[in-house]
C-alpha positions as CSV (number, residue, x, y, z in Angstrom):
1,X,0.0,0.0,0.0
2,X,1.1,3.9,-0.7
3,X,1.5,6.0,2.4
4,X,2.9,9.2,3.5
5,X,5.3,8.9,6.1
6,X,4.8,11.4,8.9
7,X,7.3,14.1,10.3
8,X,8.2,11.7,13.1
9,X,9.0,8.4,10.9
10,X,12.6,8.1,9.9
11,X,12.6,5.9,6.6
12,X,16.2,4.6,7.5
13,X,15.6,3.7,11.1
14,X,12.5,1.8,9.9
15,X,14.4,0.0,7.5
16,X,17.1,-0.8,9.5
17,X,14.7,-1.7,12.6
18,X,12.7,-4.3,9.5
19,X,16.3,-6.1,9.1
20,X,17.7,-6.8,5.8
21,X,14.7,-8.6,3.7
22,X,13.1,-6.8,1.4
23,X,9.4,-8.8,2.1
24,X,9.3,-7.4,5.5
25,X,9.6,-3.8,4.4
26,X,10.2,-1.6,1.4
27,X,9.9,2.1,0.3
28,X,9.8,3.8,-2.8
29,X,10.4,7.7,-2.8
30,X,7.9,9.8,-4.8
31,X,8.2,13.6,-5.4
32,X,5.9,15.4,-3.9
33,X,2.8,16.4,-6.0
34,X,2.2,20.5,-5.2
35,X,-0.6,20.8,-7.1
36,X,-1.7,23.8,-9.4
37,X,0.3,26.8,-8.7
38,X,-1.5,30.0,-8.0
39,X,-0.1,32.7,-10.3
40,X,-2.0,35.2,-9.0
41,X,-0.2,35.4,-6.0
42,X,2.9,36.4,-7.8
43,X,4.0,40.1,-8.9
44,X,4.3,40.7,-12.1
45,X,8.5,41.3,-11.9
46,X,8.0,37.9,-10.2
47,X,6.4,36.6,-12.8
48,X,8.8,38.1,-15.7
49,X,11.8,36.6,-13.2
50,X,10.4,33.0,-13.6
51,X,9.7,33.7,-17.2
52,X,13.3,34.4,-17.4
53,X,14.6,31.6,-16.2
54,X,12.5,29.1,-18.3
55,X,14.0,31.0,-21.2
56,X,17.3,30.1,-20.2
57,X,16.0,27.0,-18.8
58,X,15.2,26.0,-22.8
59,X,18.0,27.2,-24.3
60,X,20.6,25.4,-22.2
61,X,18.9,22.3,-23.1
62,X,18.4,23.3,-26.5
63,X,22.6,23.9,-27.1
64,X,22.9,20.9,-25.1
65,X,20.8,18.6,-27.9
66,X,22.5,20.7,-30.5
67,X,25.8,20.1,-29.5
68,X,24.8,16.0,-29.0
69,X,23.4,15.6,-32.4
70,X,26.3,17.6,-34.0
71,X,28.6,15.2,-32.2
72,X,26.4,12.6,-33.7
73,X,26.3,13.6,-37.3
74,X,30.6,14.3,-36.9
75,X,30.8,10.7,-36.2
76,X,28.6,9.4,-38.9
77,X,29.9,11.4,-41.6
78,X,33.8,10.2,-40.4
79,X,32.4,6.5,-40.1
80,X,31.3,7.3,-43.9
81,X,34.5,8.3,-44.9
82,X,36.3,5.8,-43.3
83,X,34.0,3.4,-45.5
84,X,34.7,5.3,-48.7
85,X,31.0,6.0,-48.4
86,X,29.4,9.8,-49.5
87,X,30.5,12.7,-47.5
């Protein structure tokens, strides 16, 4: 069963306290779901901040796939030369 432990369980103590078989007691962490975020409750230079940061946010990861698939396409077209293939 899924439960939330409280403020005074300590997940390693309990584990430890269960011994070392799995059957007699497991966990699995989950994140914790915040729900909906209330945007109204946020200033508008607040706002732009956050919107700021996703900006950068995306185009980190965006250089970062860039970069990976140029890498990618280095080593194909070398492999394709090596082969006496086009390119």
């Amino acid at each position: 069963y899924t439960c939330k432990l409280s403020e005074e369980e300590h997940p390693l103590f309990l584990r430890l306290v269960a011994g070392p078989s799995i059957d007699a007691l497991s966990f699995v962490l989950k994140e914790q779901q915040t729900g909906e975020v209330m945007w109204d409750a946020f200033s508008i230079p607040e706002l732009q901040n956050f919107l700021r940061i996703l900006d950068k946010e995306e185009q980190d990861q965006m250089g970062s796939i860039t970069r990976r698939y140029n890498a990618y396409r280095e080593k194909l077209e070398e492999a394709m030369r090596a082969t006496g293939g086009p390119g």
